[in-house]
MOPAC internal coordinates of N, CA, C and O (Angstrom, degrees):
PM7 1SCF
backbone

  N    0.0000 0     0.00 0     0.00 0    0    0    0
  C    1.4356 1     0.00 0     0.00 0    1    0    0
  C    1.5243 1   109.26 1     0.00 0    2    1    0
  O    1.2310 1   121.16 1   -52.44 1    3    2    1
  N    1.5321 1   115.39 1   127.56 1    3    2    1
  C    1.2481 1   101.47 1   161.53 1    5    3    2
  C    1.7062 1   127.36 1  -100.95 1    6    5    3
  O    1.2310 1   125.03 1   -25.86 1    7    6    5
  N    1.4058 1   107.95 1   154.14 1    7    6    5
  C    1.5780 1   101.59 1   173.52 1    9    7    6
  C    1.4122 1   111.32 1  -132.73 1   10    9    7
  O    1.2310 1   112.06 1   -11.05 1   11   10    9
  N    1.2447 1   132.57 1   168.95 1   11   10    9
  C    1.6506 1   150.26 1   145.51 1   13   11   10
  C    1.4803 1    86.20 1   -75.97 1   14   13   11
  O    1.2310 1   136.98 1   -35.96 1   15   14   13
  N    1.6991 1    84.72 1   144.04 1   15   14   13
  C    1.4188 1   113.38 1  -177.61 1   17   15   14
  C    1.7175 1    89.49 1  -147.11 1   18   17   15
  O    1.2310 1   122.01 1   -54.89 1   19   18   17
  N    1.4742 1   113.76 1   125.11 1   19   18   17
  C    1.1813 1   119.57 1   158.34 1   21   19   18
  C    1.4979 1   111.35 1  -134.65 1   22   21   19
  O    1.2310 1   131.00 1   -11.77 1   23   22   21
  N    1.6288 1    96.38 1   168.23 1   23   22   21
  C    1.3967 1   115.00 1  -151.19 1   25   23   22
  C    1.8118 1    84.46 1  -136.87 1   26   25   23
  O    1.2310 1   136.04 1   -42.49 1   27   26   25
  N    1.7803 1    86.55 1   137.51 1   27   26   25
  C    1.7581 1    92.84 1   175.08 1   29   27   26
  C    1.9644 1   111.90 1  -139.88 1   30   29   27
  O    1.2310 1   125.70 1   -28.55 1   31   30   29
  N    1.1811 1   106.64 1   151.45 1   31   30   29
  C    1.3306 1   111.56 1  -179.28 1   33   31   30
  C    1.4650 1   124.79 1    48.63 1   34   33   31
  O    1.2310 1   109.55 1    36.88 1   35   34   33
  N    1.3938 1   137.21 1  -143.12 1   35   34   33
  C    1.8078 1   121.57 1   169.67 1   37   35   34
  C    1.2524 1   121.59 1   -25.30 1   38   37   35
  O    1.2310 1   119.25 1   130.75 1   39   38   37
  N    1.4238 1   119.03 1   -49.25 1   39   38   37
  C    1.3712 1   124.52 1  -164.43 1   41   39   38
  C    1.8711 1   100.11 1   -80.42 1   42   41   39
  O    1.2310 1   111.92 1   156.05 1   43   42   41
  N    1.1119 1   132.84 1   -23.95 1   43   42   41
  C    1.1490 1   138.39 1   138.36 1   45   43   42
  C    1.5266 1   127.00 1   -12.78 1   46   45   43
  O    1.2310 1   134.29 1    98.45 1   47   46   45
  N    1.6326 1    89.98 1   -81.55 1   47   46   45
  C    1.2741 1   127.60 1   164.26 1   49   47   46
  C    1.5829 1   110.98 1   -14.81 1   50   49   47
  O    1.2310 1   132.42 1    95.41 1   51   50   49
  N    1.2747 1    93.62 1   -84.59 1   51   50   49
  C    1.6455 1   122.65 1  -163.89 1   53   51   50
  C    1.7172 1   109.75 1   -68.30 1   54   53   51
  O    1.2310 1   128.85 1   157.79 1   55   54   53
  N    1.3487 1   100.55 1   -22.21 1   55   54   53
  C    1.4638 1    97.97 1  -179.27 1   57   55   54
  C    1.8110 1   107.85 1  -105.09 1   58   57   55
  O    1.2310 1   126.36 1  -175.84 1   59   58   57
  N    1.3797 1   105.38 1     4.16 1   59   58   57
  C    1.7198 1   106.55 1  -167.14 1   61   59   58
  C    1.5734 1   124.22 1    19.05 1   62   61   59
  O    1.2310 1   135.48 1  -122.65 1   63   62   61
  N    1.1746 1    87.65 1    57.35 1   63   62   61
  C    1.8716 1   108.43 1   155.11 1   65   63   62
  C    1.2770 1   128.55 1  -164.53 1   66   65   63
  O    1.2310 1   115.72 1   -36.50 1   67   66   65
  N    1.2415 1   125.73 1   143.50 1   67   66   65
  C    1.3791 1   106.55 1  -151.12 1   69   67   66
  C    2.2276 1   100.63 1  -103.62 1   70   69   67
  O    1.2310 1   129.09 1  -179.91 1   71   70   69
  N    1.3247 1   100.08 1     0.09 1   71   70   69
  C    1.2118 1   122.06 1  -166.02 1   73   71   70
  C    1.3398 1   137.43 1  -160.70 1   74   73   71
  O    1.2310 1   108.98 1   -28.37 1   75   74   73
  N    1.5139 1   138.25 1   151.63 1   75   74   73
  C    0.7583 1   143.35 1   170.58 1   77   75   74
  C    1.6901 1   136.06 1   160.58 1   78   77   75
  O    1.2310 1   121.06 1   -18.37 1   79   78   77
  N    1.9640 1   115.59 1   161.63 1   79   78   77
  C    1.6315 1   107.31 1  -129.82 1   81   79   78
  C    2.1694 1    71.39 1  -118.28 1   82   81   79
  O    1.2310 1   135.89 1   -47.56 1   83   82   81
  N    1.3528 1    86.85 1   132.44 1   83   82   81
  C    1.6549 1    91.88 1  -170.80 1   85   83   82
  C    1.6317 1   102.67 1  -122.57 1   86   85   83
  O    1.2310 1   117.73 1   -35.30 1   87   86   85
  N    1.1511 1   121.93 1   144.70 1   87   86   85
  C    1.2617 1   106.33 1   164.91 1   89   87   86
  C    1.7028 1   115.50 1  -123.35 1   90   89   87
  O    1.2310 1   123.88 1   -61.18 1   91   90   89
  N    1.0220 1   110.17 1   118.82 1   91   90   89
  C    1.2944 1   129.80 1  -163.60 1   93   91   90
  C    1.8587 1   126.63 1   -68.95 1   94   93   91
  O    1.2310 1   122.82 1   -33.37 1   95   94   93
  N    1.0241 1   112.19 1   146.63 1   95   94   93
  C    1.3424 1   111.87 1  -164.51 1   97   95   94
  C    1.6588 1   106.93 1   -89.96 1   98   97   95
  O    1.2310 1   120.05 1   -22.24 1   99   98   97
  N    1.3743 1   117.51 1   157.76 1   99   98   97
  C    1.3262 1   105.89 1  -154.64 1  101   99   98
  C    1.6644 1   123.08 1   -80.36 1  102  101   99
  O    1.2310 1   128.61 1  -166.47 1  103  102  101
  N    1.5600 1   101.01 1    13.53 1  103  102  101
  C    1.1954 1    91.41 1   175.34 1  105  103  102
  C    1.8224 1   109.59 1  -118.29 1  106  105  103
  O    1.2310 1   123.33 1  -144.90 1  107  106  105
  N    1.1524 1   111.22 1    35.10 1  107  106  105
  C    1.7381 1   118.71 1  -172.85 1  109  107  106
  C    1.8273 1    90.72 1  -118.17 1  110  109  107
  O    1.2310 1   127.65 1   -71.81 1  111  110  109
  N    0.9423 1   102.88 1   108.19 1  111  110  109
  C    1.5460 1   110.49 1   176.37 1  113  111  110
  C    1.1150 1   113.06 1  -133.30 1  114  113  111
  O    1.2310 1   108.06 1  -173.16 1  115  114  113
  N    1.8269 1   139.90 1     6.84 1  115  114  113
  C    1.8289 1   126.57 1  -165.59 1  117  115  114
  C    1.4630 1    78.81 1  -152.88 1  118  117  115
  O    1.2310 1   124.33 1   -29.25 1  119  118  117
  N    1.2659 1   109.30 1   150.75 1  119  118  117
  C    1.5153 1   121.90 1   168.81 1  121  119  118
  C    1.5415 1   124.93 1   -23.68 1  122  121  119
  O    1.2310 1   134.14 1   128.43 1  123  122  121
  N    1.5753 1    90.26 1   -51.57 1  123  122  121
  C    1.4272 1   121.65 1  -172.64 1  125  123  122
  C    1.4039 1   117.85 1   -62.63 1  126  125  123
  O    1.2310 1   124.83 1   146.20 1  127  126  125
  N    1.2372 1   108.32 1   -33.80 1  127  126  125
  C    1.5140 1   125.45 1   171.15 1  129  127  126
  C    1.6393 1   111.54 1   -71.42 1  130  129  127
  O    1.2310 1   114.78 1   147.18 1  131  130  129
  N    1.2667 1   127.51 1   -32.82 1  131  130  129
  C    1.1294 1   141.29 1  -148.36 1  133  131  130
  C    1.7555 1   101.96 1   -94.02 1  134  133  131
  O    1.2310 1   129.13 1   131.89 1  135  134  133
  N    1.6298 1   100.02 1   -48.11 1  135  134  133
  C    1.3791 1   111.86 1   161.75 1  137  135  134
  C    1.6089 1   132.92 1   -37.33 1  138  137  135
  O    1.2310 1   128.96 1   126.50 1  139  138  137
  N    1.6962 1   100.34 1   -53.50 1  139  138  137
  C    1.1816 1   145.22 1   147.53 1  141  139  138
  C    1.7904 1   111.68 1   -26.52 1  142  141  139
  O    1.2310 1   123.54 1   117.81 1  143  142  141
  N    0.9665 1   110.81 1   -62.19 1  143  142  141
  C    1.4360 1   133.02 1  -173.38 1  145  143  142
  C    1.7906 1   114.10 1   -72.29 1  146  145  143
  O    1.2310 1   134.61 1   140.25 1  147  146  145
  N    1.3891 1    89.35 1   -39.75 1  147  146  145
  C    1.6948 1    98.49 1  -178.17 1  149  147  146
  C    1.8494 1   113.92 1   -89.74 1  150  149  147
  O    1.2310 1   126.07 1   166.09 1  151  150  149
  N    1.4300 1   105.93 1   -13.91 1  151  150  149
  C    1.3517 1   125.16 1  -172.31 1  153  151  150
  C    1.7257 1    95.81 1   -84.37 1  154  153  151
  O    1.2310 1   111.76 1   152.35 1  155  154  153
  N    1.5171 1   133.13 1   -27.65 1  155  154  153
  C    1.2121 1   125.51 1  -175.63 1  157  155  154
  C    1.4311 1   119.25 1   -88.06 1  158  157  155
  O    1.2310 1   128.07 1   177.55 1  159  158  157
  N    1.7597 1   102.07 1    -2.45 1  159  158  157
  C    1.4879 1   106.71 1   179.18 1  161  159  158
  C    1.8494 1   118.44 1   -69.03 1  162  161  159
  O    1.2310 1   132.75 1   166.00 1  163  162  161
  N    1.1204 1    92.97 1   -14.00 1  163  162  161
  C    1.9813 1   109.74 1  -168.52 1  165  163  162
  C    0.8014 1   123.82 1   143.01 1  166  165  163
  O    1.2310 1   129.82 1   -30.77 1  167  166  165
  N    1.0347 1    98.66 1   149.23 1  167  166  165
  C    1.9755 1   117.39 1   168.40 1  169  167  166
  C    1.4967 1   127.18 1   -20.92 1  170  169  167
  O    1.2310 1   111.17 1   126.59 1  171  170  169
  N    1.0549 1   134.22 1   -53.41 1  171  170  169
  C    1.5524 1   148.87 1   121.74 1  173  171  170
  C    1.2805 1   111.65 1    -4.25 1  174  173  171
  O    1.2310 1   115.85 1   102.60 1  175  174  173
  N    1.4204 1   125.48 1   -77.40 1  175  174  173
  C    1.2651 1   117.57 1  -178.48 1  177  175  174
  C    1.3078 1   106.03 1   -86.79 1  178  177  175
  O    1.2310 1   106.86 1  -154.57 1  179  178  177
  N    1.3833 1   142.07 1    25.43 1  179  178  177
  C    1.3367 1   135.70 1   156.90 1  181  179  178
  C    0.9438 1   110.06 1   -56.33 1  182  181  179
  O    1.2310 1   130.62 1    96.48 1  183  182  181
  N    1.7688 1    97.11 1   -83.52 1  183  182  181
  C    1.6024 1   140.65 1   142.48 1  185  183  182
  C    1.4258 1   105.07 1    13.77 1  186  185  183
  O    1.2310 1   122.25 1    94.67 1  187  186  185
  N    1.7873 1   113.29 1   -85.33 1  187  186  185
  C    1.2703 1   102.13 1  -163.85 1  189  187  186
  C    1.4538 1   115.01 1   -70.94 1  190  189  187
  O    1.2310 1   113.85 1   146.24 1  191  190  189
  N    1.3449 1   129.25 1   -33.76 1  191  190  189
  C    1.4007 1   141.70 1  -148.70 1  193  191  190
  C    2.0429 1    98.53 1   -95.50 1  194  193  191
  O    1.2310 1   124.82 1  -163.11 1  195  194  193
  N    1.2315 1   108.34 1    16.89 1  195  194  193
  C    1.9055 1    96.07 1  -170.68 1  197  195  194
  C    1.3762 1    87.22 1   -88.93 1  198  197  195
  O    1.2310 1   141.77 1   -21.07 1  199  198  197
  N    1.9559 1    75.34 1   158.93 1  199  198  197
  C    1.5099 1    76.44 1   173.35 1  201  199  198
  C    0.8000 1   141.70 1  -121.60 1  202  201  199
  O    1.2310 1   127.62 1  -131.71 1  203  202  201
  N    1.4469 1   102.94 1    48.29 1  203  202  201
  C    1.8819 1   137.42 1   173.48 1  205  203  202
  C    1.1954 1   112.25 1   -87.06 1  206  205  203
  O    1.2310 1   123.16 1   163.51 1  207  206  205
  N    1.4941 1   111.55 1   -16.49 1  207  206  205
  C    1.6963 1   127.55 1   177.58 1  209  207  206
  C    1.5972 1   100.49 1   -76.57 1  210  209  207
  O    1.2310 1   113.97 1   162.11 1  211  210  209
  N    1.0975 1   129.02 1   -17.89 1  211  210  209
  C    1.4377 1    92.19 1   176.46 1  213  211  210
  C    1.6960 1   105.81 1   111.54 1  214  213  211
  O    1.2310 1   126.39 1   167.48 1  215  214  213
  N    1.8353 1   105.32 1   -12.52 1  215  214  213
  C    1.4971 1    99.85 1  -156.76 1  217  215  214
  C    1.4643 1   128.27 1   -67.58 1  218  217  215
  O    1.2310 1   115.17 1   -55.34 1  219  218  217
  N    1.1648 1   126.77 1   124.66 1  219  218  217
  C    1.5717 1   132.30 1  -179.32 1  221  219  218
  C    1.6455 1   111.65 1   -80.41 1  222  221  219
  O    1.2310 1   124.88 1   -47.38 1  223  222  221
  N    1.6908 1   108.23 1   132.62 1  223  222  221
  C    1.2063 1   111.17 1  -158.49 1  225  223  222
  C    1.5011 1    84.77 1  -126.61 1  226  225  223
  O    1.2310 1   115.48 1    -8.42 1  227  226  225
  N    1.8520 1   126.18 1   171.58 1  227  226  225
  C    1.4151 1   157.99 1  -132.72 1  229  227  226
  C    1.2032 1   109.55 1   163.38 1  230  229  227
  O    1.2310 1   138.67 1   -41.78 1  231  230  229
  N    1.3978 1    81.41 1   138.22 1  231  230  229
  C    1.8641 1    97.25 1   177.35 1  233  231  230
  C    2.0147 1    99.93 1  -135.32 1  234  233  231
  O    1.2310 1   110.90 1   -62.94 1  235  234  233
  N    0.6359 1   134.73 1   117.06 1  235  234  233
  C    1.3704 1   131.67 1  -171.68 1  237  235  234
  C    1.5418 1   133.58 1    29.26 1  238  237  235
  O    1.2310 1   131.95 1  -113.31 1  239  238  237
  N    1.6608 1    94.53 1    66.69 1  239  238  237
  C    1.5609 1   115.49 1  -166.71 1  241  239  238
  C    1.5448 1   112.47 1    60.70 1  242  241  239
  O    1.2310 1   109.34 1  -169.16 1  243  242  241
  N    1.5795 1   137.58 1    10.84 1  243  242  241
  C    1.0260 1   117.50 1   137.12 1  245  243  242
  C    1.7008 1   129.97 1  -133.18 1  246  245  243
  O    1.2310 1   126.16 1   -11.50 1  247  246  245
  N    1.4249 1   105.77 1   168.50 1  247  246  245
  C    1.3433 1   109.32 1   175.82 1  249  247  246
  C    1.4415 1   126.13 1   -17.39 1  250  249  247
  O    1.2310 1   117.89 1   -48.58 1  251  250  249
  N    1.4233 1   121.62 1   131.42 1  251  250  249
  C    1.6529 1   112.79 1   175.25 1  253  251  250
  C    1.5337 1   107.69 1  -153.87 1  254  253  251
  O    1.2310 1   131.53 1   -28.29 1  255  254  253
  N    1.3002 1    95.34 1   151.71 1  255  254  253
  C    1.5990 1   121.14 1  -171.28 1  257  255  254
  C    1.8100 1    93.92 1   -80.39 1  258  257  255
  O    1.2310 1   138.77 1    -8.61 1  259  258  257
  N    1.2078 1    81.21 1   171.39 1  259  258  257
  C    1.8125 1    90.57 1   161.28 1  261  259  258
  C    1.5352 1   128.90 1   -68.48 1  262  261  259
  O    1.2310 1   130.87 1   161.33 1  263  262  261
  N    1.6239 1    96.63 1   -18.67 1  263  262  261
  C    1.5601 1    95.14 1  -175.53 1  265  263  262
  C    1.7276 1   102.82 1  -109.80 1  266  265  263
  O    1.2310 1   124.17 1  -166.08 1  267  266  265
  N    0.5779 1   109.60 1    13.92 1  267  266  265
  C    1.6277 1   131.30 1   169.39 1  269  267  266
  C    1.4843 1    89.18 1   -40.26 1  270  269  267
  O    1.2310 1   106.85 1   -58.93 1  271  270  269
  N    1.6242 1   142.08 1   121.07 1  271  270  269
  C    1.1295 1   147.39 1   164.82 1  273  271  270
  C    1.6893 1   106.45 1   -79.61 1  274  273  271
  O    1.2310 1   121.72 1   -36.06 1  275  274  273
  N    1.3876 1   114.31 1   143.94 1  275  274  273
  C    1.6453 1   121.81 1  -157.66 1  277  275  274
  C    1.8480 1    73.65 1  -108.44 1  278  277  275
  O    1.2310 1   129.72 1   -13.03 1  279  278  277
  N    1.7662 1    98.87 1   166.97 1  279  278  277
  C    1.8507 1   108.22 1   169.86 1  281  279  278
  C    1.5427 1    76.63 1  -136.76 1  282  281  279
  O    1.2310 1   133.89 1     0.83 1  283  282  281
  N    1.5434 1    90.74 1  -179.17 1  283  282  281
  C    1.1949 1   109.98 1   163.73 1  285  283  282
  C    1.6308 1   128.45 1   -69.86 1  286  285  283
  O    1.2310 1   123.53 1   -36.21 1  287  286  285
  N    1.3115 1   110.83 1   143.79 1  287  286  285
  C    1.6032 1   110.76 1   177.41 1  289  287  286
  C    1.4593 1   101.52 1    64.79 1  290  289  287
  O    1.2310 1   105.68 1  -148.48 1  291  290  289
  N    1.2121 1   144.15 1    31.52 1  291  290  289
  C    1.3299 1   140.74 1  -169.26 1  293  291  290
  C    1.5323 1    93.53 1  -117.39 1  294  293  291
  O    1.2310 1   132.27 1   -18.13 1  295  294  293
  N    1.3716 1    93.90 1   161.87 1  295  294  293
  C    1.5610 1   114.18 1  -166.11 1  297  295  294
  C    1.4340 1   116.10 1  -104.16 1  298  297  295
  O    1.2310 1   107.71 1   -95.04 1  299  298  297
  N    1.5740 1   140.53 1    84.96 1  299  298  297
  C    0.8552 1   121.37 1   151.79 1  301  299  298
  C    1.5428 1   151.61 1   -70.53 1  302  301  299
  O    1.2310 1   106.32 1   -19.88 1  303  302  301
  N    1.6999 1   143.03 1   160.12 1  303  302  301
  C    1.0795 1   113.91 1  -177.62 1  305  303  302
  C    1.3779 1    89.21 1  -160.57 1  306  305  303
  O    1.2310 1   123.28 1   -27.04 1  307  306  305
  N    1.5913 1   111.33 1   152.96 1  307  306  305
  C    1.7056 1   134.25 1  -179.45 1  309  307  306
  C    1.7437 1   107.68 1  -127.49 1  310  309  307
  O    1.2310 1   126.55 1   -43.32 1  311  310  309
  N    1.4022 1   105.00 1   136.68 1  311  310  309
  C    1.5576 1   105.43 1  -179.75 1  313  311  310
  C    1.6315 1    76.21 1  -163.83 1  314  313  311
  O    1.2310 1   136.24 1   -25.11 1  315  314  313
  N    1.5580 1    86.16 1   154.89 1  315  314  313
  C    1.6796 1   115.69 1  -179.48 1  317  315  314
  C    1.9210 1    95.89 1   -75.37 1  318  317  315
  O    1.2310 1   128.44 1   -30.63 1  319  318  317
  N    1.4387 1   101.35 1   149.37 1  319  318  317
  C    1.6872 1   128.98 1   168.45 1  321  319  318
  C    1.9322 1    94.20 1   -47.79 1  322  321  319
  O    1.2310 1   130.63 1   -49.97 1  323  322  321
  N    1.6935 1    97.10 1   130.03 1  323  322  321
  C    1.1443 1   119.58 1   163.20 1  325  323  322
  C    1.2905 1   123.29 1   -93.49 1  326  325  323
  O    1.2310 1   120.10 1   180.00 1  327  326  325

């Protein structure tokens, strides 16, 4: 499956990109998983993406849980609590 993955404000920041089109391995299917997925890239994205930070997650312009099911070509996105 592929998705958009964007990144907003600190978590931005820390990862210096504001975007990007991933295609996912077949067992990352819910937000939560995806989090999961981006957290094994490094330390950095540990860092920014825990979820002791506070981080607010989206699935096609709205709010989403961890079990939030991903589709194809769908847009996810993470930014720190306003």
């Amino acid at each position: 499956m592929r998705i958009r993955v964007r990144y907003f404000a600190s978590i931005r920041e820390a990862l210096g990109m504001t975007e990007e089109w991933l295609d996912l391995p077949e067992n990352v299917r819910t937000v939560g998983a995806l989090r999961q997925y981006l957290v094994q890239r490094g330390p950095v994205w540990a860092k920014a993406l825990a979820e002791d930070n506070g981080v607010r997650m989206a699935f096609q312009l709205k709010m989403a849980t961890a079990g939030t099911v991903l589709t194809e070509n769908g847009e996810a996105a993470f930014f720190p609590p306003v």
